[in-house]
mmCIF file of the N, C-alpha and C atoms, coordinates in Angstrom:
data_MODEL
# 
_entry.id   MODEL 
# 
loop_
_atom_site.group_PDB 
_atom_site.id 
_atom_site.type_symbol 
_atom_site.label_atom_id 
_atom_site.label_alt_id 
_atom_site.label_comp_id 
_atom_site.label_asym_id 
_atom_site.label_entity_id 
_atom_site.label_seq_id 
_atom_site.pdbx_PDB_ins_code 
_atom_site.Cartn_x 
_atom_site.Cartn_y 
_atom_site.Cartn_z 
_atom_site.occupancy 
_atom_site.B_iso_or_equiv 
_atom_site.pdbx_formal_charge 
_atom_site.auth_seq_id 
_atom_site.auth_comp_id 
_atom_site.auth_asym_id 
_atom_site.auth_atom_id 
_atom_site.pdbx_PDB_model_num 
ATOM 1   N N  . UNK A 1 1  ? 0.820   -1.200 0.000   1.00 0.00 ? 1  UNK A N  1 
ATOM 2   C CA . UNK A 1 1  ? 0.000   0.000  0.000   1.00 0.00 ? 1  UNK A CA 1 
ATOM 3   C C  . UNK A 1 1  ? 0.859   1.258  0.000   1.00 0.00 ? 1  UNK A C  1 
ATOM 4   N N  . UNK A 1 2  ? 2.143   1.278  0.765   1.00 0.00 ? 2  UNK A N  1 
ATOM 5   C CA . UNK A 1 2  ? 2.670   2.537  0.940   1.00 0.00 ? 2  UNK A CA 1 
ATOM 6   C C  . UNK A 1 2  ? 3.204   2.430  -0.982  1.00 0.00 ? 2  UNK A C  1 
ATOM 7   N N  . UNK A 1 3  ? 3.824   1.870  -1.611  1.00 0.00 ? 3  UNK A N  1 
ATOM 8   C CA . UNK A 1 3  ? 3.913   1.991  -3.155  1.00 0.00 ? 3  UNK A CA 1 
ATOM 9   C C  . UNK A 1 3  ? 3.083   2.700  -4.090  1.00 0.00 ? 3  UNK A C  1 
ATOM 10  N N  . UNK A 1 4  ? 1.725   2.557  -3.338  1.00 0.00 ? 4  UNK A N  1 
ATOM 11  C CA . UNK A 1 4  ? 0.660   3.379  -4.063  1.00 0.00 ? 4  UNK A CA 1 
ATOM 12  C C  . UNK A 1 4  ? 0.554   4.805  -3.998  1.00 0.00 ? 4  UNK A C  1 
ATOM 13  N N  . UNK A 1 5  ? 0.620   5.073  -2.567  1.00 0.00 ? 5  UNK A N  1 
ATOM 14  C CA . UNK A 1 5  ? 1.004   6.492  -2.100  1.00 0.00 ? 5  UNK A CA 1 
ATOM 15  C C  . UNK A 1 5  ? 1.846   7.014  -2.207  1.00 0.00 ? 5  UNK A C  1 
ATOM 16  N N  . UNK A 1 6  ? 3.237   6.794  -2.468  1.00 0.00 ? 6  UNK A N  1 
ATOM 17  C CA . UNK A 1 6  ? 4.420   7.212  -3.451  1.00 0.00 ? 6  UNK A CA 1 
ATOM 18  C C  . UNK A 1 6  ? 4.247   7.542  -4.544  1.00 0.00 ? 6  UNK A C  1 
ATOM 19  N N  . UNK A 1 7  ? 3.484   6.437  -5.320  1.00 0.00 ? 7  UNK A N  1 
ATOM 20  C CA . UNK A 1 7  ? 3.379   6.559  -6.864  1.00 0.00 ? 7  UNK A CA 1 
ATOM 21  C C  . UNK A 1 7  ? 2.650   7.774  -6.899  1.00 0.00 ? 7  UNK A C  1 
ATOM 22  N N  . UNK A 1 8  ? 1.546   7.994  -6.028  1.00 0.00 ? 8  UNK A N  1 
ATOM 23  C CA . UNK A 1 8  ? 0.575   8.895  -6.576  1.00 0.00 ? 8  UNK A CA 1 
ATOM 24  C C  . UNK A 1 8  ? 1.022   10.109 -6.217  1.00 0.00 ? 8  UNK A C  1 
ATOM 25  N N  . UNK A 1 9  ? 1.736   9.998  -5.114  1.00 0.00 ? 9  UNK A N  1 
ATOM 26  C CA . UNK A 1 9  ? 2.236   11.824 -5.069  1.00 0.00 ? 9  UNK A CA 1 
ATOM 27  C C  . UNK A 1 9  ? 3.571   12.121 -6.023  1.00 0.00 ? 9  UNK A C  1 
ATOM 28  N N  . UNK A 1 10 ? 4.024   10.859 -6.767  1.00 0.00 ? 10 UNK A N  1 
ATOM 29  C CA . UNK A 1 10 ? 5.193   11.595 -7.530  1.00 0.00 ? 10 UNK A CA 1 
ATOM 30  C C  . UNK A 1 10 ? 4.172   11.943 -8.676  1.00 0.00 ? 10 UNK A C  1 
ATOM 31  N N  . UNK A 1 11 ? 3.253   11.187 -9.001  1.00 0.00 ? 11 UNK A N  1 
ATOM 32  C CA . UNK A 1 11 ? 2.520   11.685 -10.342 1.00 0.00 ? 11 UNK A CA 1 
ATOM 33  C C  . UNK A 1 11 ? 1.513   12.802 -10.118 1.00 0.00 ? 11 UNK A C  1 
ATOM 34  N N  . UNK A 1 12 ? 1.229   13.443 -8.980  1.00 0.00 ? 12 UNK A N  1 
ATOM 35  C CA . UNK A 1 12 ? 0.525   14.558 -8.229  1.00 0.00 ? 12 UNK A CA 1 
ATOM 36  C C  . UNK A 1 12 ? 1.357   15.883 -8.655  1.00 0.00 ? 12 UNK A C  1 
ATOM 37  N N  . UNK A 1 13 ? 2.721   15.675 -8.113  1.00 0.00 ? 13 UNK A N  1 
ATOM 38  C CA . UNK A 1 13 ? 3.696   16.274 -8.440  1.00 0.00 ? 13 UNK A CA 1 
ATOM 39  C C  . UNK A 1 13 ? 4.026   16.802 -9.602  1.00 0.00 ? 13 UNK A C  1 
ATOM 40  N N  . UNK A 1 14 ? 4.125   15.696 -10.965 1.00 0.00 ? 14 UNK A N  1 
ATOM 41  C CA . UNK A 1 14 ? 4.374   15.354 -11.849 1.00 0.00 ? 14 UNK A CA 1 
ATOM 42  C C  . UNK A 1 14 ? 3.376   16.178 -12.834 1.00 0.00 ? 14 UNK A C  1 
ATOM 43  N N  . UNK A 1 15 ? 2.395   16.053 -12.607 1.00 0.00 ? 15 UNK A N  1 
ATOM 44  C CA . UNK A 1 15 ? 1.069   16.844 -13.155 1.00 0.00 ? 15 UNK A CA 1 
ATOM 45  C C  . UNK A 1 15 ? 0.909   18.309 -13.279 1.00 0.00 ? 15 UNK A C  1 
ATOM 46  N N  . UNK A 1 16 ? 1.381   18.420 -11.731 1.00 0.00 ? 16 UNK A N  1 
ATOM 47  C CA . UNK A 1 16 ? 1.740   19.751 -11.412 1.00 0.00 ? 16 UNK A CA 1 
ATOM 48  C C  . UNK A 1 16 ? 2.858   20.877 -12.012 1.00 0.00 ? 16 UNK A C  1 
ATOM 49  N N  . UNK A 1 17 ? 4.103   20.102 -12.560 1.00 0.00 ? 17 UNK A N  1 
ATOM 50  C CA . UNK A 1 17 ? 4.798   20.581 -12.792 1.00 0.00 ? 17 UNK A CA 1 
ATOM 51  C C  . UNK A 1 17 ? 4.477   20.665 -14.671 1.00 0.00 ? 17 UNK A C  1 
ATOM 52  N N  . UNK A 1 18 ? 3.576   19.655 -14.925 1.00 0.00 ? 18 UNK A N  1 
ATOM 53  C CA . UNK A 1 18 ? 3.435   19.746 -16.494 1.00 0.00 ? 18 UNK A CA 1 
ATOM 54  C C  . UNK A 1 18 ? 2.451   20.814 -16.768 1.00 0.00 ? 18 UNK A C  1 
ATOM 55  N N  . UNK A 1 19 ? 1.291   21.353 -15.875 1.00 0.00 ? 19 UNK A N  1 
ATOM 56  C CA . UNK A 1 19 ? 0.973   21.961 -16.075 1.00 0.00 ? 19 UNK A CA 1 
ATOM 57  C C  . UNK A 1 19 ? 1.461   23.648 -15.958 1.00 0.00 ? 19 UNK A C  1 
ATOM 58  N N  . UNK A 1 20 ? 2.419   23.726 -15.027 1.00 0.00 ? 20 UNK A N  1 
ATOM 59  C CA . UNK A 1 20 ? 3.213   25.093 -14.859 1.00 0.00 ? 20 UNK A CA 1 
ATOM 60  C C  . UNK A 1 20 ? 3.454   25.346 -15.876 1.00 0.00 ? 20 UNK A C  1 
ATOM 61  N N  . UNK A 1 21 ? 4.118   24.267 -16.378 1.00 0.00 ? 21 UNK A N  1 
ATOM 62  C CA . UNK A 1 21 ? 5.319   24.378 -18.286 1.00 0.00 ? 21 UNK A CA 1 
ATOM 63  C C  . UNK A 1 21 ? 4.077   24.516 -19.207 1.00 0.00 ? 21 UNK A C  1 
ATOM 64  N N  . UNK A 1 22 ? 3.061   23.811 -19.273 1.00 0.00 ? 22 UNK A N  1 
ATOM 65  C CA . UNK A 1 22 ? 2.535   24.326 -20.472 1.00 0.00 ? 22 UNK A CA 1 
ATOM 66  C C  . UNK A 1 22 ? 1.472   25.364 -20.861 1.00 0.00 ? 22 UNK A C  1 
ATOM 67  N N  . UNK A 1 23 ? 1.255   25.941 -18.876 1.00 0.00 ? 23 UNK A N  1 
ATOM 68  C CA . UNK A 1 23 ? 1.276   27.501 -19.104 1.00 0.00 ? 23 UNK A CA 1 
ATOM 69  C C  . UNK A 1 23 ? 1.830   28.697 -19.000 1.00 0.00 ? 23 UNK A C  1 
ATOM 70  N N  . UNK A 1 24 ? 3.075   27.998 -18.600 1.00 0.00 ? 24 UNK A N  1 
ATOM 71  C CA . UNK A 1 24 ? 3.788   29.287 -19.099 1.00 0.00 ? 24 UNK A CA 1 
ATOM 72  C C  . UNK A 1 24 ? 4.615   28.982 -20.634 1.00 0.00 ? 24 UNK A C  1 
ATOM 73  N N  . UNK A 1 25 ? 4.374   28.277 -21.315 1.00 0.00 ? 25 UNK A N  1 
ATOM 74  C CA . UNK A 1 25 ? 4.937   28.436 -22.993 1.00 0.00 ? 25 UNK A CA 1 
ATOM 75  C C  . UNK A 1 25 ? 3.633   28.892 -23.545 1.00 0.00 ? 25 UNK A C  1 
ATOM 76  N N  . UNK A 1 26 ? 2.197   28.529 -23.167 1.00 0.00 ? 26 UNK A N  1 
ATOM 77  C CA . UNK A 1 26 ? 1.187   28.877 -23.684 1.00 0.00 ? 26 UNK A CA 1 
ATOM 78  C C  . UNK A 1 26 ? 0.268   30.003 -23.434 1.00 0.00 ? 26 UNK A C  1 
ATOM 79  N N  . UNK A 1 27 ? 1.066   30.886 -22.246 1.00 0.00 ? 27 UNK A N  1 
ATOM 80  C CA . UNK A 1 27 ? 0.307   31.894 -21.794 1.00 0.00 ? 27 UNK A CA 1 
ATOM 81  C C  . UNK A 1 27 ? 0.568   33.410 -22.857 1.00 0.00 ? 27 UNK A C  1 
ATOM 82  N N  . UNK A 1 28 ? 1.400   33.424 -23.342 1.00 0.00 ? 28 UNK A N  1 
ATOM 83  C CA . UNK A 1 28 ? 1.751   34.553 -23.601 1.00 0.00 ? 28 UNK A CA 1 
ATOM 84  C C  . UNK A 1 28 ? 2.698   35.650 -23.358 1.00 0.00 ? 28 UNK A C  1 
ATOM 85  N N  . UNK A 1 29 ? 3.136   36.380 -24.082 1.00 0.00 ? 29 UNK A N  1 
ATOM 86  C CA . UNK A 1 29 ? 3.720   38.090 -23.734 1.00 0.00 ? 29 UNK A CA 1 
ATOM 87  C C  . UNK A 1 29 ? 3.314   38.669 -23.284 1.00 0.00 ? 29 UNK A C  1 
ATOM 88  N N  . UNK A 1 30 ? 2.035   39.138 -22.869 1.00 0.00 ? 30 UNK A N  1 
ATOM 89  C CA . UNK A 1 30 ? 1.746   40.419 -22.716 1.00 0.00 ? 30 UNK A CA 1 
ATOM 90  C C  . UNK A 1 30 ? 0.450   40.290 -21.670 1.00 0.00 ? 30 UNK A C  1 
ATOM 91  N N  . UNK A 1 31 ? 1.223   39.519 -21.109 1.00 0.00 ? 31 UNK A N  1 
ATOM 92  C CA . UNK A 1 31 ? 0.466   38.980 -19.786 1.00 0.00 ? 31 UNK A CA 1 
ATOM 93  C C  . UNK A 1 31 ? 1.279   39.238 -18.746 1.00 0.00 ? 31 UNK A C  1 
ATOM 94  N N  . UNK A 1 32 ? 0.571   40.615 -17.670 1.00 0.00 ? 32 UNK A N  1 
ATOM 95  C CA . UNK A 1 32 ? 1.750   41.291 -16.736 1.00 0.00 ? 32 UNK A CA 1 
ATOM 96  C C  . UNK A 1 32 ? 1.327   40.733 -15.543 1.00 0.00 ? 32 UNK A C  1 
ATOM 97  N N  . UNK A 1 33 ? 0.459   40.503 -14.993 1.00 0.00 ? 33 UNK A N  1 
ATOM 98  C CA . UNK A 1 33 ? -0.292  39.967 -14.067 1.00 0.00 ? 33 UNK A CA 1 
ATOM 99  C C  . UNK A 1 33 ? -0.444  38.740 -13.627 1.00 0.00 ? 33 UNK A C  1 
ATOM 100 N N  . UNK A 1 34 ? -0.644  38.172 -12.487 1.00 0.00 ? 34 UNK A N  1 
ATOM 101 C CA . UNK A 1 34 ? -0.648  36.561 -12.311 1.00 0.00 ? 34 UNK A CA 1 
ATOM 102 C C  . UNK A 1 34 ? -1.360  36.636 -11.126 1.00 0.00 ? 34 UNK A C  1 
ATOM 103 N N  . UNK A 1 35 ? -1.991  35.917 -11.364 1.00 0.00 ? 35 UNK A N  1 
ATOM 104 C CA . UNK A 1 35 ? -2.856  34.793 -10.046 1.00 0.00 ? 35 UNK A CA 1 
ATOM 105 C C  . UNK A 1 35 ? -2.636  33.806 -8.980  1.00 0.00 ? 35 UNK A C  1 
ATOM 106 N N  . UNK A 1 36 ? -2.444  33.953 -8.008  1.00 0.00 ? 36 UNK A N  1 
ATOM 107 C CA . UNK A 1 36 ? -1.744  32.998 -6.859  1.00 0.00 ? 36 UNK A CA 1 
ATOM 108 C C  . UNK A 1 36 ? -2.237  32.447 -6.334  1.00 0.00 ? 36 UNK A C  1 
ATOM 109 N N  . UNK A 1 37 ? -2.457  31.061 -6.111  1.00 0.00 ? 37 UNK A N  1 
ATOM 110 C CA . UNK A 1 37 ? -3.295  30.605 -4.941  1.00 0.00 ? 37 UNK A CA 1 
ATOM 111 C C  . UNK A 1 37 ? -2.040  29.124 -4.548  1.00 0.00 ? 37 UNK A C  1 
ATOM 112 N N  . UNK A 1 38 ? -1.969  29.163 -2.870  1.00 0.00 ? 38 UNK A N  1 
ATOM 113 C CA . UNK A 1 38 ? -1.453  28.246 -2.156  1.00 0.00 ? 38 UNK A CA 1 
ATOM 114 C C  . UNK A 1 38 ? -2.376  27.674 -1.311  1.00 0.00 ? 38 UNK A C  1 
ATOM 115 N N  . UNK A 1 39 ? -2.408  26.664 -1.333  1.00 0.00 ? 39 UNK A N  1 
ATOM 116 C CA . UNK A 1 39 ? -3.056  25.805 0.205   1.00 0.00 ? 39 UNK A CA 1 
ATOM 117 C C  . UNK A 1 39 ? -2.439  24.139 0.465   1.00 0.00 ? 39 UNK A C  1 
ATOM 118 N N  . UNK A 1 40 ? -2.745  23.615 1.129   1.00 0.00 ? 40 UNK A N  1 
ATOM 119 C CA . UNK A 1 40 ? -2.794  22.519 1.516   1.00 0.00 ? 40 UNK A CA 1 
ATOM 120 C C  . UNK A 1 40 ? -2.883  22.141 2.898   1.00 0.00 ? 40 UNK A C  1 
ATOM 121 N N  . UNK A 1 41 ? -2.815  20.800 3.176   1.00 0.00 ? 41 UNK A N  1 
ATOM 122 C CA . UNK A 1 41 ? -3.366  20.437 4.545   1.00 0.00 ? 41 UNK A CA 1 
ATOM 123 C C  . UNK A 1 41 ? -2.284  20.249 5.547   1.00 0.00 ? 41 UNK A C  1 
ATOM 124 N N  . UNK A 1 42 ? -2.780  20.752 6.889   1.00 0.00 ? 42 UNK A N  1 
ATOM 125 C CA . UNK A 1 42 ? -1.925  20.624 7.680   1.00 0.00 ? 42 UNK A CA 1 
ATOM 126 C C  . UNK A 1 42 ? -2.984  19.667 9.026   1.00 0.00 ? 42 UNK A C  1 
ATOM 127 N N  . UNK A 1 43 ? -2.399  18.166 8.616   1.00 0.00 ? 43 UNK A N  1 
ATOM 128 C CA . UNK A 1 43 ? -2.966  16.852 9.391   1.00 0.00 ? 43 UNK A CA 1 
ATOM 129 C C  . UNK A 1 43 ? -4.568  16.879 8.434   1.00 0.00 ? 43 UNK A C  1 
ATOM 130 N N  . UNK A 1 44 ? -5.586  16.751 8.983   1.00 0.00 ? 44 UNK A N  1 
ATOM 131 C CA . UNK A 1 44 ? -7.206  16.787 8.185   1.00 0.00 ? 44 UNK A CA 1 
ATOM 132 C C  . UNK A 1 44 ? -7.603  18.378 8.011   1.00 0.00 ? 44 UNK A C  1 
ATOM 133 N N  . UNK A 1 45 ? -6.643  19.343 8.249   1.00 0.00 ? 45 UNK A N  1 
ATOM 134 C CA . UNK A 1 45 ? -7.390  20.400 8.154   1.00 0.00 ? 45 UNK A CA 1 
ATOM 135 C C  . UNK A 1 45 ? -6.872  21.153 7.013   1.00 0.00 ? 45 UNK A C  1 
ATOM 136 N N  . UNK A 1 46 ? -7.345  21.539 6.044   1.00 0.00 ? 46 UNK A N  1 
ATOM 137 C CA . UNK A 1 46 ? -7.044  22.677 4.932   1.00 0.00 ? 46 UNK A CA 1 
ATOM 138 C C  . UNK A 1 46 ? -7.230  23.654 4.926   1.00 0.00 ? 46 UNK A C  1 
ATOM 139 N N  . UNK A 1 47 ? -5.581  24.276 4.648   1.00 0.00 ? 47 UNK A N  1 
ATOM 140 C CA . UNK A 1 47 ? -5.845  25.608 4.303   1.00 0.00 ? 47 UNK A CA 1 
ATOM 141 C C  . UNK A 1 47 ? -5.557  26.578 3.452   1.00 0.00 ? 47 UNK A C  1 
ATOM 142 N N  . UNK A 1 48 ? -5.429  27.742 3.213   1.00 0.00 ? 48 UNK A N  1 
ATOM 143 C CA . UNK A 1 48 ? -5.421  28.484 1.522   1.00 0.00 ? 48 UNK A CA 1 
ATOM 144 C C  . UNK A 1 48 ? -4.888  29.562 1.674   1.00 0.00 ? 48 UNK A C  1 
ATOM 145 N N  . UNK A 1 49 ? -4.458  30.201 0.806   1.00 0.00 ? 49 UNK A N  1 
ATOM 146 C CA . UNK A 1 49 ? -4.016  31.808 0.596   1.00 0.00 ? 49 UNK A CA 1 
ATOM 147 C C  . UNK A 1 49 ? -4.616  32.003 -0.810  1.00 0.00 ? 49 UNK A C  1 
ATOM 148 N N  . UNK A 1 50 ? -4.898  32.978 -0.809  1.00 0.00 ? 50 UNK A N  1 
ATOM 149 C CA . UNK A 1 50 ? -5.167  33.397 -2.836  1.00 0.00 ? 50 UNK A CA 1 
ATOM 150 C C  . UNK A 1 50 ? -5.229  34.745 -2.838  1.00 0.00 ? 50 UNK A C  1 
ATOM 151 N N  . UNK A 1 51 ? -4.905  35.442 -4.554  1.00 0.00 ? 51 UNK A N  1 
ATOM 152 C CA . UNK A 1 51 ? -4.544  36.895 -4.513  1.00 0.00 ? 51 UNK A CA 1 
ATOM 153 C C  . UNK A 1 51 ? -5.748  37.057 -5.271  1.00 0.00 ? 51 UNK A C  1 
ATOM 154 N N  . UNK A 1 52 ? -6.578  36.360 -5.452  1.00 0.00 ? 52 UNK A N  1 
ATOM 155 C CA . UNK A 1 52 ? -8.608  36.729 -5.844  1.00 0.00 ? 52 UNK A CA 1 
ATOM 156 C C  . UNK A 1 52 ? -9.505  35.680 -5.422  1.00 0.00 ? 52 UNK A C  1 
ATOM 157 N N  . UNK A 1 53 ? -10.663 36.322 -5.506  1.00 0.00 ? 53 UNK A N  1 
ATOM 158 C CA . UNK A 1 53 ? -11.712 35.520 -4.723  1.00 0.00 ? 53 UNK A CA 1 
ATOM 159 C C  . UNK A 1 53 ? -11.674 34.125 -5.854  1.00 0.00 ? 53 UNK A C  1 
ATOM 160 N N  . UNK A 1 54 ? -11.323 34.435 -6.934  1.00 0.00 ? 54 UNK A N  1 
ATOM 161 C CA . UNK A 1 54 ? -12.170 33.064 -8.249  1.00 0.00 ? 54 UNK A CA 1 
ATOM 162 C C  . UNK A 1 54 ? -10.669 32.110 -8.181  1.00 0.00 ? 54 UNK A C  1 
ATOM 163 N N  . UNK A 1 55 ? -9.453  32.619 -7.525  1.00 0.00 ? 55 UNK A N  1 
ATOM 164 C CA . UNK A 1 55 ? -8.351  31.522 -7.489  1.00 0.00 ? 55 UNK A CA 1 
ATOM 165 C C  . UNK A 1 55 ? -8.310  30.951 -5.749  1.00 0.00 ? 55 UNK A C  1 
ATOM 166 N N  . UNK A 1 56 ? -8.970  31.751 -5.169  1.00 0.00 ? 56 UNK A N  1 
ATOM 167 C CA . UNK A 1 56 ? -9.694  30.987 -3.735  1.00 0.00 ? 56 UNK A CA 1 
ATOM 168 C C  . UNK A 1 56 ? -10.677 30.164 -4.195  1.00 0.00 ? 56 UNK A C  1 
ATOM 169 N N  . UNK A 1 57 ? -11.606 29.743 -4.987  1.00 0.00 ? 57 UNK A N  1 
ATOM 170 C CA . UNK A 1 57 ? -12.612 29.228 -5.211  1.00 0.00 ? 57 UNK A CA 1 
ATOM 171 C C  . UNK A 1 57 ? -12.514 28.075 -5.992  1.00 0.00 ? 57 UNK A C  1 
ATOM 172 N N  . UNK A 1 58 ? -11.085 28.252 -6.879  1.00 0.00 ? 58 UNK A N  1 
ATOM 173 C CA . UNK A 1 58 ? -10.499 27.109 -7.399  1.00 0.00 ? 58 UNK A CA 1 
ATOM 174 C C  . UNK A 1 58 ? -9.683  26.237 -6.389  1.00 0.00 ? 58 UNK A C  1 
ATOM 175 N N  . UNK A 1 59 ? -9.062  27.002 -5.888  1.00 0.00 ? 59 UNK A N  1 
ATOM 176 C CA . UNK A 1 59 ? -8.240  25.961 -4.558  1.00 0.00 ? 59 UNK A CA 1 
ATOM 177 C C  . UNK A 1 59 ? -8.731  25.292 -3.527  1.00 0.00 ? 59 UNK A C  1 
ATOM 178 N N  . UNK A 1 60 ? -10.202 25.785 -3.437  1.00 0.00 ? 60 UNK A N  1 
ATOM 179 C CA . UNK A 1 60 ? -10.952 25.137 -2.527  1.00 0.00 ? 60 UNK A CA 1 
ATOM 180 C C  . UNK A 1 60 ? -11.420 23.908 -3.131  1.00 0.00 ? 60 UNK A C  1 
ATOM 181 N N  . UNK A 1 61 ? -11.857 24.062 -4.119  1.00 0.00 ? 61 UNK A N  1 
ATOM 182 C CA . UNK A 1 61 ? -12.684 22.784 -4.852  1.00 0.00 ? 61 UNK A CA 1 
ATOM 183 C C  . UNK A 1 61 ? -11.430 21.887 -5.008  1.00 0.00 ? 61 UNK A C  1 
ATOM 184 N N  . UNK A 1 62 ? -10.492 22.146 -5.793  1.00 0.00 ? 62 UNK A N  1 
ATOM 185 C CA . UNK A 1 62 ? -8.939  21.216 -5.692  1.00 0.00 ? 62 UNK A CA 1 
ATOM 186 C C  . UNK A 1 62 ? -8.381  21.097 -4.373  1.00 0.00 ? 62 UNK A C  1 
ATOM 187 N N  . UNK A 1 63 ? -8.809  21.357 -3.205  1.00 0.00 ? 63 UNK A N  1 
ATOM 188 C CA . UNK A 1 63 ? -8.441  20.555 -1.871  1.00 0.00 ? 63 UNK A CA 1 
ATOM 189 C C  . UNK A 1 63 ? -9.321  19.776 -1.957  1.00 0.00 ? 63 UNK A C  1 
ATOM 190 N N  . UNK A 1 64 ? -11.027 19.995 -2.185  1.00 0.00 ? 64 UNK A N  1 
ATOM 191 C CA . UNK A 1 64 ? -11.899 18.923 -1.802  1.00 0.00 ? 64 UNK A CA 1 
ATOM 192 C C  . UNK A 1 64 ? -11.325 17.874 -2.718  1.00 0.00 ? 64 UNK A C  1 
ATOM 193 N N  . UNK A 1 65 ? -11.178 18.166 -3.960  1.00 0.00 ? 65 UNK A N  1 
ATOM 194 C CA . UNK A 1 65 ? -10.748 16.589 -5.026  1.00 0.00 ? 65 UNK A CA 1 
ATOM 195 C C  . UNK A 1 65 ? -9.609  16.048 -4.137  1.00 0.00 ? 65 UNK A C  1 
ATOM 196 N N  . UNK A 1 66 ? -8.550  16.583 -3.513  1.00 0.00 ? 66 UNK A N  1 
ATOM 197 C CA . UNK A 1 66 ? -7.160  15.909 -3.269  1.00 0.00 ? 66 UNK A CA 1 
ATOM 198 C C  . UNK A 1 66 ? -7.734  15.006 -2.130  1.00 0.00 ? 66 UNK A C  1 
ATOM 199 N N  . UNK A 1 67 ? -8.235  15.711 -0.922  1.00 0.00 ? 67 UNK A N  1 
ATOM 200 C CA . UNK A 1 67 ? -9.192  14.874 -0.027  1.00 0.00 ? 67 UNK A CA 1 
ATOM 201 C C  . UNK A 1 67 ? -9.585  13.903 -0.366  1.00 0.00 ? 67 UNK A C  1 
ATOM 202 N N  . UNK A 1 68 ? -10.668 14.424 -1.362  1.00 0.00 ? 68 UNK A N  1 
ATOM 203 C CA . UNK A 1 68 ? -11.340 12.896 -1.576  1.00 0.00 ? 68 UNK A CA 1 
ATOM 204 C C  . UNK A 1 68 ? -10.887 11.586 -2.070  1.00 0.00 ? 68 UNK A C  1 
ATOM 205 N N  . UNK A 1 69 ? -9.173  12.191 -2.758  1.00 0.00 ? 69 UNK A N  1 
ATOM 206 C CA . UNK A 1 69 ? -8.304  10.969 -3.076  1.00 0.00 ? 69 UNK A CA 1 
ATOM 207 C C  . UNK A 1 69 ? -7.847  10.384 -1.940  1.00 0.00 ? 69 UNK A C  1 
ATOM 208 N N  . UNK A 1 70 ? -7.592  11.374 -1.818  1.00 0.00 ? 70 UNK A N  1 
ATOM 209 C CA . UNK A 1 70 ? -6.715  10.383 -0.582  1.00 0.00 ? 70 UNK A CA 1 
ATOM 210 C C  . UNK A 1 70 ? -8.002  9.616  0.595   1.00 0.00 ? 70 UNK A C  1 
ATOM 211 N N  . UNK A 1 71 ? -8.958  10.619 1.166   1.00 0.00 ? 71 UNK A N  1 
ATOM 212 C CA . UNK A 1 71 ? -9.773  9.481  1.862   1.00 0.00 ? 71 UNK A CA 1 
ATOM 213 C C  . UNK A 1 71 ? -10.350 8.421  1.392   1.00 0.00 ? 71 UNK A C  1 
ATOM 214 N N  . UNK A 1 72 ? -10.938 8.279  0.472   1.00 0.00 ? 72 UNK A N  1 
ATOM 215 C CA . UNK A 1 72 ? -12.047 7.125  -0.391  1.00 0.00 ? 72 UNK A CA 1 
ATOM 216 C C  . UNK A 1 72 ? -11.097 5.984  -0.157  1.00 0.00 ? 72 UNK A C  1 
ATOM 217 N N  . UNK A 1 73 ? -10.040 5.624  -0.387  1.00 0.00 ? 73 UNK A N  1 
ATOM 218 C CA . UNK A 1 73 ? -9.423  4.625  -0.553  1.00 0.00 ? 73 UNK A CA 1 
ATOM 219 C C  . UNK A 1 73 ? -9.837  4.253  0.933   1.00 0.00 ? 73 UNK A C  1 
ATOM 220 N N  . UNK A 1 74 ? -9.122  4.818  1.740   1.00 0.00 ? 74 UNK A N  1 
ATOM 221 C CA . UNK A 1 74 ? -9.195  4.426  3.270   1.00 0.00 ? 74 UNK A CA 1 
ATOM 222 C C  . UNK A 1 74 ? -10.505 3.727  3.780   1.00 0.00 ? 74 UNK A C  1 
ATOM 223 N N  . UNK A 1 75 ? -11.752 4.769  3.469   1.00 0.00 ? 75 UNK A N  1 
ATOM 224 C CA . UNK A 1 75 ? -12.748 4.503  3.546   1.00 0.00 ? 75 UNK A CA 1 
ATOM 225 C C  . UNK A 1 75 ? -13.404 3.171  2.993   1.00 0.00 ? 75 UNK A C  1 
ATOM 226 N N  . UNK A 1 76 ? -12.776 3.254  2.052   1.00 0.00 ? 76 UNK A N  1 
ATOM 227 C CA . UNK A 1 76 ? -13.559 1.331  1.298   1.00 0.00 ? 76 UNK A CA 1 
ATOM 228 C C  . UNK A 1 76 ? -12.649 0.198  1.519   1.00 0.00 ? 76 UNK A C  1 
ATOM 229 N N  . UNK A 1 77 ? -11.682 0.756  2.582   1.00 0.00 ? 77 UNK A N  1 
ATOM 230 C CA . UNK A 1 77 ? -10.918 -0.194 2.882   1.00 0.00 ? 77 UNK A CA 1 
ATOM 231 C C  . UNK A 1 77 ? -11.927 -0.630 4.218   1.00 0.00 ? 77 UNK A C  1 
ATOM 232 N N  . UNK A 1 78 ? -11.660 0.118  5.160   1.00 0.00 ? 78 UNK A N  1 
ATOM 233 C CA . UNK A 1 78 ? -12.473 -0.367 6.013   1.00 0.00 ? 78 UNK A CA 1 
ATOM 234 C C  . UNK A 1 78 ? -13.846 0.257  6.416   1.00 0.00 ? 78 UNK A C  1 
ATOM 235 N N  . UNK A 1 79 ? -14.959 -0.219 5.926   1.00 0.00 ? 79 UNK A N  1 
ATOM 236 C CA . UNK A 1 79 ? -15.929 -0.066 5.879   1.00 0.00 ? 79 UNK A CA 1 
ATOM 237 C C  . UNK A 1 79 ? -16.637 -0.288 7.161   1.00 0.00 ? 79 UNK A C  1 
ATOM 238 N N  . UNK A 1 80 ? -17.838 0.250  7.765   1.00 0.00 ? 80 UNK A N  1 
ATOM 239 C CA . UNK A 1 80 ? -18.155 0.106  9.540   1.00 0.00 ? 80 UNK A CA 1 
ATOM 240 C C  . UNK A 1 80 ? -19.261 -0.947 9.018   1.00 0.00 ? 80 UNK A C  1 
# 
């Protein structure tokens, strides 16, 4: 099991970094401005920074997806 959770955060990672690269070759020149948003969890609790309300609103919904990866498994493992 721990193999799985390796795999998936190098390809978490991995995703992450492909998407940086193919927006910044695909974003443009004349684009002065940028959008920030940080969060992640510290133990079950999440949390965020963002420099607009609509890249707070994206980071929220992409904590709930990361959550739900990572719990579901757990959850259908052991079922009550």
């Amino acid at each position: 099991m721990e193999k799985f959770w390796i795999f998936l955060s190098f390809v978490m990672v991995f995703i992450g970094l492909m998407l940086i690269i193919i927006i910044g070759l695909v974003g443009g020149e004349d684009r002065t401005e940028a959008d920030v948003a940080v969060g992640g969890f510290v133990g079950p609790v999440p949390f965020g920074f963002a420099s607009s309300p609509g890249m707070l609103k994206f980071l929220i919904v992409m904590l709930a997806v990361m959550f739900a990866i990572v719990i579901l498994p757990i959850l259908m493992k052991y079922p009550k």
